[in-house]
Structure formats: structure tokens, C-alpha cells
C-alpha positions, 0 to 999 in steps of 0.5 A: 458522669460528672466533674467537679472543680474550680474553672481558672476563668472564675478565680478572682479576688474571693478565689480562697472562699471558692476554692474551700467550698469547691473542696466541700462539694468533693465529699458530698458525692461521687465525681469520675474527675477533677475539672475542668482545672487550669490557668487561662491566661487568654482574657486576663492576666489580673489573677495569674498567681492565684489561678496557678496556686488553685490549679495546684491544689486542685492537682493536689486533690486529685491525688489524694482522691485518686481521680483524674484531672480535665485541663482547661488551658489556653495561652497557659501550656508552659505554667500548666506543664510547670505545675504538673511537674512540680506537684508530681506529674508520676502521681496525675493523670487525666486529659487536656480538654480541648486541646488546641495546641501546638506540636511541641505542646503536645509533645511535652503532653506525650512526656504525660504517659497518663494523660490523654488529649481530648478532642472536639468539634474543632478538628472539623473546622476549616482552617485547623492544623489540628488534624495534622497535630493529633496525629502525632499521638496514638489513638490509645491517647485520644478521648472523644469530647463535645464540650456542648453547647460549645464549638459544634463540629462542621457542618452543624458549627454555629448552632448550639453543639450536643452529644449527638454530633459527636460522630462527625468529630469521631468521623474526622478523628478516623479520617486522620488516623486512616481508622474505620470509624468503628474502629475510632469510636470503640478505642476512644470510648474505651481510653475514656472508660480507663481515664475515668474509671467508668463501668460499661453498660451491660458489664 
């Protein structure tokens, strides 16, 4: 399973070079998705224009390849759901990557029927309200991610994150949903076969 796509935290003065060949790499191969896309607007504000009008025509892409998007957003929801809107939110689909947002952020996700959240290691941390906030969307919305060698779930947190320590997030995801974790595991990996378009093994 692989993505393709222009990282916002990589747009800067040369973005319109980047963004062509970000374009040709799309007909070199198969790609399940579109990402990670966004606007992050944590670390620098230099190139908020140009991430806005990347992202933009990234969404645009998906549309015309009928892939989904992933979403990198941090201190960016309101010009991320802007730009979902404007290109045609009917046409997109995909998942908020890492979503770390807030209640009324999520809300506006919910108004995305065909978008997903994505969650991580990072609902295992201590002091995270993330728990409570997915909560408020249904399980059929969730897809399970690691986002490795990054943000590993308590307790292998501050060693290098991989995919087998997923189930302590898949674990804490059903604590929150009063799910067995059979029951977690089997949904989420489903939503993420129907997002992606991917094949079950044995099928």
C-alpha cells in the first residue's frame, strides 16, 4: 500500500517544480492514495498561500484519479475544511491523519460523510483528551494508524514507533468504544479496506 504526495511542511519558494513532479510520479505507478496533503501552519506561516493552493490541486487530483486523500493538518483545520469545500467536498474522500482535534474540528469532520479519522499512539498518552473526542464519531469512521517511526503508543512511547504496536492503540480505541478488541480490530481494518480500496488476503 503506498501514497503519493506533496508534504505542506516541504512547500516553499520551488513548490511549483515539486508539485509537477509530485504529478509525474502519479502516472509511474499504482498508489491506494493521495498524501499525506495539507497545510500545516505549526512551524512557519512563510508559505501559507502556496500550501493552500498545493493542497488544492492535490485534492483536485484525487478527483480526477478517484483515490482518497490522507490529511496532514496542524493549526490549519479552518483553511483545510475551506479548501475541501471549495474544490467539492461531494467529490473527496479520505482520512484526517493523525487527527488531534478538537470537538467542534471533528464535528465539522463528521459533516465529511466520506472522510475517516485516523488515529494513533497518541490516544494512549497520558494527558490526551483524545479518548473522549473520538468518541463522539462512530467506530464505522475510524481507521487505525501508526504513523511509524513516529508517536509510538504508551508504554513503548519514546522508542522508535512500528506497526506491531498498533494494538495497544487498537487496545485503547476499544477501551473508549466499550468494544472488544476483536471487534475494533475487524471494523477499523475493514473501514480502511473500503477507504483504500484494498483487497483482503485470501479473497
Amino acid at each position: 500500500m503506498v501514497m503519493m504526495g506533496f508534504h505542506p511542511t516541504s512547500v516553499d519558494s520551488h513548490y511549483a517544480e515539486a508539485l509537477a513532479a509530485t504529478e509525474a510520479c502519479l502516472t509511474k505507478r499504482s498508489y491506494c492514495a493521495i498524501g499525506e496533503i495539507g497545510i500545516d501552519l505549526y512551524w512557519d506561516q512563510t508559505f501559507k498561500k502556496e500550501q493552500i493552493e498545493v493542497f488544492e490541486e492535490q485534492l483536485r487530483w484525487s478527483i480526477d484519479l478517484d483515490l482518497p486523500v490522507a490529511i496532514h493538518t496542524r493549526n490549519a483545520y479552518p483553511e483545510v475544511f475551506n479548501s475541501i469545500h471549495k474544490v467539492g467536498a461531494e467529490k473527496l474522500k479520505g482520512v484526517f491523519h493523525s487527527f488531534t482535534g478538537t470537538n467542534e474540528e471533528l464535528d465539522e469532520v463528521k459533516k465529511l460523510s466520506t472522510f475517516y479519522v485516523g488515529i494513533n499512539g497518541v490516544i494512549t498518552f497520558k494527558n490526551s483528551k483524545l479518548s473522549e473526542i473520538v468518541s463522539q464519531m462512530t467506530l464505522d469512521r475510524v481507521v487505525l494508524e501508526t504513523d511509524a517511526p513516529y508517536l509510538a503508543p504508551v508504554p513503548y512511547r519514546g522508542r522508535r514507533n512500528e506497526p506491531s504496536y498498533i494494538w495497544k492503540t487498537a487496545e485503547k480505541v476499544a477501551i473508549t468504544y466499550q468494544l472488544p478488541i476483536e471487534e475494533v480490530a475487524s471494523k477499523t481494518r475493514n473501514n480502511a479496506i473500503k477507504l483504500f480500496k484494498l483487497v483482503k488476503k485470501g479473497a
